[in-house]
C-alpha positions in Angstrom: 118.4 73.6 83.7 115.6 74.2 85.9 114.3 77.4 85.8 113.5 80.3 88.6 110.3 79.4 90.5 107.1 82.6 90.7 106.4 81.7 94.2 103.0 83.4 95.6 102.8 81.7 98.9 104.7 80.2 101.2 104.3 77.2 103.7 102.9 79.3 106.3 104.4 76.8 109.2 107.8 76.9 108.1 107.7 80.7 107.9 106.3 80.6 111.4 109.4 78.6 112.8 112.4 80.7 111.2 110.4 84.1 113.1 109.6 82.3 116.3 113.0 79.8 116.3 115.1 82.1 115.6 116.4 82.8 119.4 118.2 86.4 120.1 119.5 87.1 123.4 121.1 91.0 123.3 123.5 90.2 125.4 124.5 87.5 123.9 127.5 88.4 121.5 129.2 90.4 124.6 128.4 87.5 126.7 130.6 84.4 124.8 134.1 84.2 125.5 136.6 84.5 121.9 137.3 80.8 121.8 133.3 79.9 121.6 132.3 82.7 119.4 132.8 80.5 116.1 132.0 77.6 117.9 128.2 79.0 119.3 127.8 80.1 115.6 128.1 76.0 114.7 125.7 74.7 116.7 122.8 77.2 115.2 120.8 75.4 113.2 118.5 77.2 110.5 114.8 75.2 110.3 115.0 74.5 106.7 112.0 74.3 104.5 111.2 71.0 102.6 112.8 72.7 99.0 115.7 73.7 101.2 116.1 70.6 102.5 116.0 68.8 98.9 118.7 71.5 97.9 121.0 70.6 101.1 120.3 66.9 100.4 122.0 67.3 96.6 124.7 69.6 97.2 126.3 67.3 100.1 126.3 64.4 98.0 129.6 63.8 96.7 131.0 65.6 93.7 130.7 62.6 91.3 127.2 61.8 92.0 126.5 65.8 91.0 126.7 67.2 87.4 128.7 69.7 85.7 127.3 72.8 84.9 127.7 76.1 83.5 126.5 79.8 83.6 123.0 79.6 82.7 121.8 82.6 80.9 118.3 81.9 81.2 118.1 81.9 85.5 118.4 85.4 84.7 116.7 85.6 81.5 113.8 84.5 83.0 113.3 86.6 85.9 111.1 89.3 85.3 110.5 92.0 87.6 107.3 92.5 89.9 106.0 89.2 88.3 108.4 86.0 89.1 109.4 86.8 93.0 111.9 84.9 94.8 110.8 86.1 98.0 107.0 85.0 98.3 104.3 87.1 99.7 103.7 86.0 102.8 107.6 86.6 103.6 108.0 89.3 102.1 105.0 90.9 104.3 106.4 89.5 107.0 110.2 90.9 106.9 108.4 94.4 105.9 106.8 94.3 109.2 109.6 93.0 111.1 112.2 95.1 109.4 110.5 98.6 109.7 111.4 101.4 111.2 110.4 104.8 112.6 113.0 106.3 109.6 110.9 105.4 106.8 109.6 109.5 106.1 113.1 110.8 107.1 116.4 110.7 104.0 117.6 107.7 103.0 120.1 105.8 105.3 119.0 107.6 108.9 118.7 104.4 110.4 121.6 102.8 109.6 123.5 105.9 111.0 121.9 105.9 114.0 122.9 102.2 114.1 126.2 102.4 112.2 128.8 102.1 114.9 127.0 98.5 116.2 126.7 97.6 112.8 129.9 98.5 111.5 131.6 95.8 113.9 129.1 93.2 113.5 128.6 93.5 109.6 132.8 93.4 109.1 133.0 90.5 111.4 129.7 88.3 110.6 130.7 88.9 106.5 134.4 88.0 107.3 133.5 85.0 109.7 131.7 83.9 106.3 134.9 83.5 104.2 136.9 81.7 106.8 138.4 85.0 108.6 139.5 83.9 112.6 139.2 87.2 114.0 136.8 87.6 117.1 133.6 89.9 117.5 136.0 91.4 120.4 138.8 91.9 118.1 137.6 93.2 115.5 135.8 95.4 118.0 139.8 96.8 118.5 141.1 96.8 115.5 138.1 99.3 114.0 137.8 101.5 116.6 141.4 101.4 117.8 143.0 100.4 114.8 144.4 97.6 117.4 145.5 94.3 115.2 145.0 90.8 116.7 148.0 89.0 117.8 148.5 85.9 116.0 146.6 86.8 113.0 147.5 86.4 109.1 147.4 90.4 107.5 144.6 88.9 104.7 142.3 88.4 107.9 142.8 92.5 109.0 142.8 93.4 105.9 139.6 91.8 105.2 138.0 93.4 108.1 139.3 97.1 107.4 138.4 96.4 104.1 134.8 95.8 105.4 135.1 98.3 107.2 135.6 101.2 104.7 132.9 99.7 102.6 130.5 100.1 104.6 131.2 103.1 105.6 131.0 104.0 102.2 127.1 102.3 101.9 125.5 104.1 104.7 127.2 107.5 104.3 127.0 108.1 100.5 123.4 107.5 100.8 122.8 109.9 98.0 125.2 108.4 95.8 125.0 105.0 96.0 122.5 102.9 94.4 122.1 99.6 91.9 124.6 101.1 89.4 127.6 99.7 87.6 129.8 102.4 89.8 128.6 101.6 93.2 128.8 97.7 92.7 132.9 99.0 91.2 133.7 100.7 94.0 132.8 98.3 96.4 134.5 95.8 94.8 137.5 98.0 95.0 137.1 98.6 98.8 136.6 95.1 99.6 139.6 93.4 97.4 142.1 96.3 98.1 144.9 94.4 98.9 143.2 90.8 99.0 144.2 89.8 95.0 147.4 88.8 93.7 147.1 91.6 91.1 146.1 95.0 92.2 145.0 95.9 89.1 142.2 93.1 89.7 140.8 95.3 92.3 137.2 96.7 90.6 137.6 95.0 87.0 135.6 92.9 85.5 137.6 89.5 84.9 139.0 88.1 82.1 140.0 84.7 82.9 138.2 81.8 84.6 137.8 80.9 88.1 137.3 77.5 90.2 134.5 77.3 92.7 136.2 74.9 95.9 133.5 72.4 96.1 131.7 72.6 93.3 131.1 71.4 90.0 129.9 74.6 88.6 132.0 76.9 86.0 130.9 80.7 85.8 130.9 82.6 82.4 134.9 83.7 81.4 134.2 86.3 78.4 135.1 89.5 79.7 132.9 91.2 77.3 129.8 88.7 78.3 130.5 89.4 81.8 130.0 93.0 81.7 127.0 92.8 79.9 125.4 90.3 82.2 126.7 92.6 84.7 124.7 95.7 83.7 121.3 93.1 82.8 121.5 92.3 86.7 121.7 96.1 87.8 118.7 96.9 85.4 116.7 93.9 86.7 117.2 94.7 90.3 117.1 98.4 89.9 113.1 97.7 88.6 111.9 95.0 91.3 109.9 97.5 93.4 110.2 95.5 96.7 113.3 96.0 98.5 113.6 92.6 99.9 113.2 91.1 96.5 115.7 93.4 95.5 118.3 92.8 98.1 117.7 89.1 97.9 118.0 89.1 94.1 121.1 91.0 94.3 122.8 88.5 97.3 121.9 85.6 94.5 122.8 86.9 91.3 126.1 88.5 92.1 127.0 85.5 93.5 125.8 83.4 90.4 127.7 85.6 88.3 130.9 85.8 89.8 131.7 89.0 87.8 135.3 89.3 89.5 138.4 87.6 90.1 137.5 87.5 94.1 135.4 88.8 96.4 132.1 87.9 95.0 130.1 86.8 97.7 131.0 89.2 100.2 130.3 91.9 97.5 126.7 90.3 96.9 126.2 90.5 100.6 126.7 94.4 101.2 125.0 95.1 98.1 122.2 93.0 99.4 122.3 95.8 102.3 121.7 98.8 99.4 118.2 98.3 99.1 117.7 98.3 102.9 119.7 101.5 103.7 118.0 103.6 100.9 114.7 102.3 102.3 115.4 103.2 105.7 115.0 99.0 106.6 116.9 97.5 109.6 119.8 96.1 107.8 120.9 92.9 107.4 124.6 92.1 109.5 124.8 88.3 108.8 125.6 87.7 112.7 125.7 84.2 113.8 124.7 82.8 110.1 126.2 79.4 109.9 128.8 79.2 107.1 128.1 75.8 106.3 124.5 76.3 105.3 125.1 79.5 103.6 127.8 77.7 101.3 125.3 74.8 100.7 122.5 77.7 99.8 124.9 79.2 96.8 126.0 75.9 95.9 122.0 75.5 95.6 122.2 78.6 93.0 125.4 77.7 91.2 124.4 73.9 90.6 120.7 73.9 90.4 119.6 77.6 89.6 117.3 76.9 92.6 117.2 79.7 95.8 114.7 78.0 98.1 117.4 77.0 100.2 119.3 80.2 100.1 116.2 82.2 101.0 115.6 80.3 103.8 119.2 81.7 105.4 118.3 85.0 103.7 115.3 85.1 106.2 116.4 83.6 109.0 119.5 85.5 109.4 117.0 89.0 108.4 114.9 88.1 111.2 118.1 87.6 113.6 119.3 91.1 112.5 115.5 92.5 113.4 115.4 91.3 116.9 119.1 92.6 117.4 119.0 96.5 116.1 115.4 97.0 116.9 117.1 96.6 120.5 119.7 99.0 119.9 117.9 101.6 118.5 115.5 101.5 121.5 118.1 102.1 123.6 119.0 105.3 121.8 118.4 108.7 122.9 115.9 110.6 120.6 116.1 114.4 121.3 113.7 116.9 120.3 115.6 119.8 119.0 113.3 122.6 120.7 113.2 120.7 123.6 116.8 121.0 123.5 116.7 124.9 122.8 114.6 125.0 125.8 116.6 123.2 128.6 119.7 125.1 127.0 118.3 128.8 127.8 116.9 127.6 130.9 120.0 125.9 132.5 122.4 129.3 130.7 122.8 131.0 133.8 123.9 128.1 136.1 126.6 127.2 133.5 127.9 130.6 132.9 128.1 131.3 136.8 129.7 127.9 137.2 133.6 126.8 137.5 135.7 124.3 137.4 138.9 123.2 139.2 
């Protein structure tokens, strides 16, 4: 099995084309009409490296011309922190420039408050498109702020999206709670099965039986016992990789790999990817317009080959995509000085309190 790559450098012209290729237009999710939502997010097209492109190449060959495999111990084994990156230098410079903010100096999860209601929609919808969900950006625009249910629409698919929903609500406003621990990675699990499994109980447990991956030929670890342990090496791994985008990236592929649960796994591995970024005050990363095709083909890259190059390369593109949109919105936000506000208060006093109203 091969095993995880220390990248220091990066092809410097591929990095170039996912910033400068990757086309964001702010009015462009209110602007589609619901029937061409999912079909504009099928003709994006991510400009692959030439590893990524091998990795694409080998997963869409048929299933009997690829190889059985099993949970390798040693992709994980093998990582250590600060020293093998999966992220290299040059990209990780480059999403720490694009992905700042003016938050950094101020508690942990201020921007994606100031944020949340834009990202609350487009997070639950992009993460549900993902796993097949039919619900438009528009819809589930309703259904979270009205509580407004599509017509026409299985329950799993709302579910799935107020199950989103409450999970990230529980990321960006238990800031001083959450973090890359056993109990945060448990209770999101809960929030985003509730519901979903054929056994409630299911719902934040570490599984005890084995699971199929559609398409694939690989078959994840089944001890329960094992599971938890490799469970807590992943949390102690990513809790002491000092980058946050190495963090966030390690955690999107490694509880994916993993598959600690019955369900759920990759959209688990996708908000926790957002932990790092919240506590770190980092534009965070909404998934909007990734095409599920590639991002299938980038996991099946991790479960069948232990290789992330293709992976990473949606992992940026879709970061950069996220930049260009919330950098936007939080421009367009109102920043008040709280004297300033004092101020205009006692001055304009007397004209309220002499005022009335019909």
């Amino acid at each position: 099995m091969q095993q995880p790559l220390v990248l220091s450098d990066v092809d410097q012209k591929s990095l170039r084309r996912l910033i400068f290729q990757t086309p964001f237009n702010a009015t462009t999710l209110f602007a589609r009409e619901d029937s061409s939502e999912k079909t504009y997010a099928y003709q994006l097209k991510i400009d692959l490296s030439k590893d990524g492109q091998d990795i694409q190449d080998y997963v869409n060959q048929p299933l009997y011309l690829r190889k059985h495999v099993s949970y390798e111990k040693s992709f994980l084994k093998n990582y250590f922190p600060n020293h093998t990156y999966y992220l290299p230098a040059s990209a990780r410079e480059q999403l720490h420039y694009l992905g700042c903010t003016s938050e950094e100096r101020r508690p942990a999860g201020t921007f994606a408050k100031d944020i949340f209601n834009r990202l609350l929609i487009d997070l639950s919808w992009a993460s549900s498109q993902l796993e097949g969900n039919t619900y438009s950006r528009l819809d589930t625009g309703k259904l979270i702020e009205y509580g407004q249910a599509a017509e026409g629409k299985h329950h799993s698919e709302t579910q799935m999206i107020l199950n989103h929903k409450e999970a990230i609500e529980y990321l960006v406003y238990s800031d001083q709670d959450i973090g890359l621990n056993k109990k945060t990675i448990i209770d999101l699990h809960s929030l985003l099965s509730e519901m979903l499994l054929q056994s409630p109980a299911q719902s934040g447990i570490v599984r005890s039986f084995d699971v199929a991956i559609h398409g694939s030929l690989y078959a994840p670890q089944s001890m329960k016992f094992v599971l938890e342990e490799l469970l807590e090496q992943v949390l102690k791994t990513a809790l002491a990789i000092v980058d946050p985008f190495e963090q966030s990236f390690f955690l999107m592929v490694h509880l994916s790999y993993l598959q600690a649960f019955g369900d759920v796994n990759k959209r688990l591995s996708r908000l926790a990817a957002n932990i790092p970024l919240i506590k770190h005050n980092l534009c965070p990363l909404s998934f909007v317009d990734v095409p599920e095709k590639t991002y299938i083909e980038g996991l099946l890259g991790v479960y069948e080959l232990n290789r992330v190059e293709l992976l990473r390369d949606v992992y940026v593109w879709a970061y950069i995509r996220s930049c260009k949109q919330y950098v936007a919105v939080k421009n367009t936000l109102v920043t008040y000085d709280p004297f300033e506000l004092k101020c205009w208060r006692e001055q304009t006093a007397p004209f309220e309190s002499s005022s009335t109203y019909d």
